[in-house]
N, C-alpha and C positions, 0 to 999 in steps of 0.2 A: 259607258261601255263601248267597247269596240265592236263593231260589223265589218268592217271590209274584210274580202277576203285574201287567202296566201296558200301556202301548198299543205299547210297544216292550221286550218282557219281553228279561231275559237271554239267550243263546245258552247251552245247559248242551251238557255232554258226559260219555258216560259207557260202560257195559259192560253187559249181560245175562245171564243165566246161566239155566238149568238145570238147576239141581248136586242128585244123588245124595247119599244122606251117605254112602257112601264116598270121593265127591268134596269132602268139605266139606276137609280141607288144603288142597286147592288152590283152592278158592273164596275162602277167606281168606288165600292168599298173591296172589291175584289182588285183592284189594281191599285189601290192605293195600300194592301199587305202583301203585291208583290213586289210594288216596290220598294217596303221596307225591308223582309225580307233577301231582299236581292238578286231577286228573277231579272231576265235579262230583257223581256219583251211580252205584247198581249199580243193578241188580232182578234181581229173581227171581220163576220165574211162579208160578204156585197151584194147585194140582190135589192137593187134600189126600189124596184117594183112592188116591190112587199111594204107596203105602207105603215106596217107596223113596227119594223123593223128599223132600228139607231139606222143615221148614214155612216159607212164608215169610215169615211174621213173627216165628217165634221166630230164625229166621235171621236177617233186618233190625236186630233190635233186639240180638243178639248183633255182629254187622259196625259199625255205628255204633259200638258202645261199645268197640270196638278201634282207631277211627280217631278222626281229628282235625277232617275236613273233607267227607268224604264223605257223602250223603245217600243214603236206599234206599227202597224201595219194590217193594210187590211188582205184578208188569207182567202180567197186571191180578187185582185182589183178585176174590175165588169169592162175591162179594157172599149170593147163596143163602144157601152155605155158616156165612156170616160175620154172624149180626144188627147191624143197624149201630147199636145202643145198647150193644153190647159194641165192635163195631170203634170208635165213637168214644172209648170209653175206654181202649184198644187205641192212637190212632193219638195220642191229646191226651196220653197219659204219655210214648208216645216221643218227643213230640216237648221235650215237658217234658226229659227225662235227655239227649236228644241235641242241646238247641239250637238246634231246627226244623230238625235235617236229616233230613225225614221227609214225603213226599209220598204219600197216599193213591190209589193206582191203581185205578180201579172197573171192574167189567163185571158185564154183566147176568146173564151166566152163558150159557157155551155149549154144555156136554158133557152136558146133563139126564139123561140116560139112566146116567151116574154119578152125578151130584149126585141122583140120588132113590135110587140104589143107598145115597148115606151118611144117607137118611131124608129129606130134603128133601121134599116132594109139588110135583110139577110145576107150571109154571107154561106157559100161553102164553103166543106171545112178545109181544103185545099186552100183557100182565099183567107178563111180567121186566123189560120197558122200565119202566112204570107202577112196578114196586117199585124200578126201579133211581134212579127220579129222587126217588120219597120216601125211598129209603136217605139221597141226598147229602141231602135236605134236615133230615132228621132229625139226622144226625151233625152237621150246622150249628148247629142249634138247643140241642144238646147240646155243646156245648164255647164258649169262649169269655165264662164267668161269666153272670150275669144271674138272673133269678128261675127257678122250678121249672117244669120244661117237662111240657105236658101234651099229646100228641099221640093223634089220632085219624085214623088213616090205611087205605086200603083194604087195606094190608100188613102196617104196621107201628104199634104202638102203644104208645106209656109213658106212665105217670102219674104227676106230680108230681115229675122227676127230674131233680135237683140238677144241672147243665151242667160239666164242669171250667170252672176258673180257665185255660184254656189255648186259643188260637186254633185251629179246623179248619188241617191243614197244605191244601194247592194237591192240588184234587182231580183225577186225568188220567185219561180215561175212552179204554178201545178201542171205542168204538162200529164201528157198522157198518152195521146198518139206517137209511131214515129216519129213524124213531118215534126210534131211542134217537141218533142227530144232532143231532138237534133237542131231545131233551133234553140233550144237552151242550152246545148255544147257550144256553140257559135257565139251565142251574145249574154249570157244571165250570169250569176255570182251565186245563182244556188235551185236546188230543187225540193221541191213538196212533190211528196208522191202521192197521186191519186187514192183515193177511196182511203185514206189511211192505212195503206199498204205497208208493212215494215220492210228489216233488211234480211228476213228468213220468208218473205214473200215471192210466189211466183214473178209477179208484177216489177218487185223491185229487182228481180235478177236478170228478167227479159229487156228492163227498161234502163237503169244503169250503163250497160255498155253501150247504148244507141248515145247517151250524152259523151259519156269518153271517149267514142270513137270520133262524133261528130265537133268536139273540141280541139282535137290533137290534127284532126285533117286542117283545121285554122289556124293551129299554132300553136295552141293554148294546151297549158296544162291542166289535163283532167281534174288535178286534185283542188281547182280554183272553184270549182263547181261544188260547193257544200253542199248536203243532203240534211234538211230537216224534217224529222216525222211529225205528224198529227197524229199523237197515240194517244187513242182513247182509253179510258181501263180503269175497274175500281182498286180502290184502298182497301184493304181489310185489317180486321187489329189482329189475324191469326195465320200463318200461313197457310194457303191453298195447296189442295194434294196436285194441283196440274195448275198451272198457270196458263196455257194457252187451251183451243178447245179442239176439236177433233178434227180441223182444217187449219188446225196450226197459228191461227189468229189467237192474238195477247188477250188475254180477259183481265188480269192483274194480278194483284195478291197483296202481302204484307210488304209494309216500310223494308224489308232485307229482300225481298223477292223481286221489289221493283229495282232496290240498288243493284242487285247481283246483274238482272238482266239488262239495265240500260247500261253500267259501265260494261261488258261484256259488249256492247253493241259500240258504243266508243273506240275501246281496245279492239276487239274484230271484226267490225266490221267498216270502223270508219264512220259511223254517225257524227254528225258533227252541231245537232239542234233536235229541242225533243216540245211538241207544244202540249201541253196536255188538256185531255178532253175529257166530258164525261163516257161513260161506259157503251151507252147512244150515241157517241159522236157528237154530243151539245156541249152549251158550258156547266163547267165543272161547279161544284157546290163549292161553300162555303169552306167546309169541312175540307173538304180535301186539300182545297186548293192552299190551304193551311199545313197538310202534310207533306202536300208537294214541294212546299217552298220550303218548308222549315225543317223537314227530317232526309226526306229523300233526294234534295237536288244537293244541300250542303253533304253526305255523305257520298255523291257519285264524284262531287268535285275531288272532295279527299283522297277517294280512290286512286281517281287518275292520275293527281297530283303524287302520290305517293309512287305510283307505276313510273309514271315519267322521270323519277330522281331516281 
């Protein structure tokens, strides 16, 4: 599949997870029917702290090399945690062994008061914006061939270090604040919005234009910045008499309720990736994630496909 983006990037589709490693069978029987299937992508979040918890990029990079077509990424990477002259050689060999199906998820870092528990020293949030945008910029600079990179930064620093032979994969950042929106106008290939915020969200309509605006002031075409959701929401085998609840958030509905509303969010609003969750916000069952791949994402394709001719 393709990731990079354009002014009218792909529509992806795909799953989220959670997973425990006593969950791991079922994380890998879950990505190995999205990849038959033909979902586009998994993730899994990052909170290395949690000791119970898959790593997520030993996991990513184990999933890809089980599958054929599926790309992963973790939703969103412990940037802190993770120095991005290690993540970039980290994210440029997966993408090397798996055919660029490897998209680097960032954040600034949210749970500080853990990430200094694993030795990290605090940052304010002024300062994890600030490291978060010379992380993407560094891991750029480092991959993709070219002479020895020498960087001098208020965070991060290498000297004279050889770049892989291998493109940066499509960086997708969970911003939230301002500061760090406007740094994903500037440097990222896509957004995740906060708390699973949609595109009929307060959030996503305050936040939206800080990335377009903060794009276009560098040059850059807004519409390079994809938006994919983390929507959560169940399946039903009957239609619901309301699909959203009394503050407007998606709860779900039937196989035709889910098609109506995400291609409607394609067509109007410009969505351009949809991860699905369960209903809590965790990974999706079995069940679903069955319907999701096999009823409802082949019929949004159709849709649009059919719109677009």
């Amino acid at each position: 599949m393709t990731l990079t983006t354009r002014s009218a990037p792909e529509v992806v589709f795909g799953f989220g997870a959670h997973s425990t490693i006593d969950e791991a069978p079922e994380l890998l029987a879950m990505a190995e029917l999205a990849d038959r299937e033909g979902l586009d992508l998994f993730s899994l979040s990052d909170h290395p702290y949690i000791g119970a918890r898959l790593d997520a990029y030993a996991t990513v990079g184990f999933v890809v090399g089980r599958t054929r077509r599926l790309a992963g990424f973790a939703n969103v990477t412990n940037v802190p945690l993770r120095p991005p002259a290690m993540l970039a050689r980290t994210v440029t060999t997966l993408s090397a062994l798996s055919g660029g199906r490897i998209v680097l998820g960032f954040g600034a870092g949210g749970l500080w008061e853990r990430i200094s528990d694993m030795g990290r020293d605090p940052l304010t949030p002024s300062e994890a914006v600030a490291a978060f945008e010379e992380a993407v910029v560094l891991i750029r600079k480092l991959s993709g061939g070219g002479s020895p990179v020498t960087f001098e930064g208020s965070h991060y620093r290498v000297n004279q270090i050889e770049p892989a032979p291998v493109a940066a994969p499509p960086v997708w950042t969970g911003s939230v604040g301002r500061k760090s929106l406007a740094a994903t106008g500037r440097v990222a290939d896509g957004w995740i919005p906060g708390h699973a915020a949609d595109w009929l969200s307060p959030r996503y309509r305050e936040s939206r234009p800080v990335i377009d605006e903060a794009a276009a002031a560098v040059g850059r075409d807004p519409g390079e910045v994809r938006t994919v959701f983390n929507f959560p929401g169940r399946i039903t085998e009957q239609p619901l008499p309301a699909t959203r609840d009394r503050d407007g958030r998606w709860i779900g509905g039937s196989v035709d309720q889910w098609v109506e509303e995400l291609t409607g969010a394609i067509l109007d609003h410009g969505a351009s990736g949809f991860m699905l969750f369960s209903p809590r916000g965790g990974t999706p069952d079995m069940a679903s994630l069955g319907h999701w791949a096999g009823e409802i994402v082949p019929a949004i394709r159709e849709a649009v496909a059919k719109h677009q001719d």
